[in-house]
N, C-alpha and C positions, 0 to 999 in steps of 0.2 A: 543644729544645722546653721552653715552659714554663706546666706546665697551672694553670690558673687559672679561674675562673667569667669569665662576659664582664661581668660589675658590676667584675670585681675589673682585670680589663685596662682598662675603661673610668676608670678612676681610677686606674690608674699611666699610664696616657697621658696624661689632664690633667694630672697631676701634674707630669710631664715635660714639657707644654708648656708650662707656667706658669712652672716653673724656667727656659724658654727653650732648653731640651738639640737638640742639632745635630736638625735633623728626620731626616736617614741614621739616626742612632741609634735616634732614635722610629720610623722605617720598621721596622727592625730589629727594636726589641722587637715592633709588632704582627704581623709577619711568623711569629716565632717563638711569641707569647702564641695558647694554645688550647685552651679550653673541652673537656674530656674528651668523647667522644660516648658512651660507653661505660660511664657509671661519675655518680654524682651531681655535681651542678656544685662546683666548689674553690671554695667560696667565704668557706673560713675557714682554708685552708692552700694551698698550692700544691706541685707537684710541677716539679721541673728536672731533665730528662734532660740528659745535659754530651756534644757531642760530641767523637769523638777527633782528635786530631792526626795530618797523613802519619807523624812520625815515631812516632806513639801505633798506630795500624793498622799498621806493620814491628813492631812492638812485642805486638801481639797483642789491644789493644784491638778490642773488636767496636764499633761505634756503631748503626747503622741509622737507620732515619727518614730525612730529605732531605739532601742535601748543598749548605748554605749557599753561595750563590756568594761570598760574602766569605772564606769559608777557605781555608788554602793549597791549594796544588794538590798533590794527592798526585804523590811524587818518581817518575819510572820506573825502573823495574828494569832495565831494558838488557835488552841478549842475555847470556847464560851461555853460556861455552865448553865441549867434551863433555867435557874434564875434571871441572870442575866440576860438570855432568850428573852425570857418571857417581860423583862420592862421595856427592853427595847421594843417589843412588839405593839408593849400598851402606850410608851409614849407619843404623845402628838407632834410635831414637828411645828407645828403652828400656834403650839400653847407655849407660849412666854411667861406664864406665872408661876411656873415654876423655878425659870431661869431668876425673874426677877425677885422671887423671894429668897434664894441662895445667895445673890449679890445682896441684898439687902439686910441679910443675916436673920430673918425671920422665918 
């Protein structure tokens, strides 16, 4: 998303049509360009939330808001087999000696 006053989308849009930019793209920014409802209009700065990538979300990026249909698709996880179940279930998330013997090569 990218918050801005509607004066201030109304003049990157011409802007970008004047430059002649693919209209998909100009679809794109107005799709994205949105007037805060919440909060005074942006109309001498603007805010841009960035969203995450599938491999940014495995990653631990949080995003929220819509999900662009132009963005990849997030990848599937598959089935997990009950081995795999079952260490995840015993690992601690709090025990680092196991991280730190793997880095350590021991």
């Amino acid at each position: 998303m990218m918050f801005a006053s509607r004066d201030v989308e109304a003049l990157l849009i011409d802007h970008a049509r004047a430059r002649g930019e693919d209209p998909f793209l100009i679809w794109r920014a107005e799709t994205v360009l949105l007037q805060p409802g919440d909060s005074t209009p942006h109309d001498d700065h603007i805010h841009l939330r960035i969203a995450c990538s599938p491999d940014e979300e495995l990653a631990g990026c949080e995003g929220g808001g819509p999900r662009w249909p132009w963005l990849p698709v997030e990848p599937a996880l598959g089935e997990l087999d009950r081995a795999t179940l079952e260490q995840i279930a015993h690992d601690d998330p709090f025990d680092l000696s196991t991280e730190l013997h793997a880095q350590s090569g021991s």
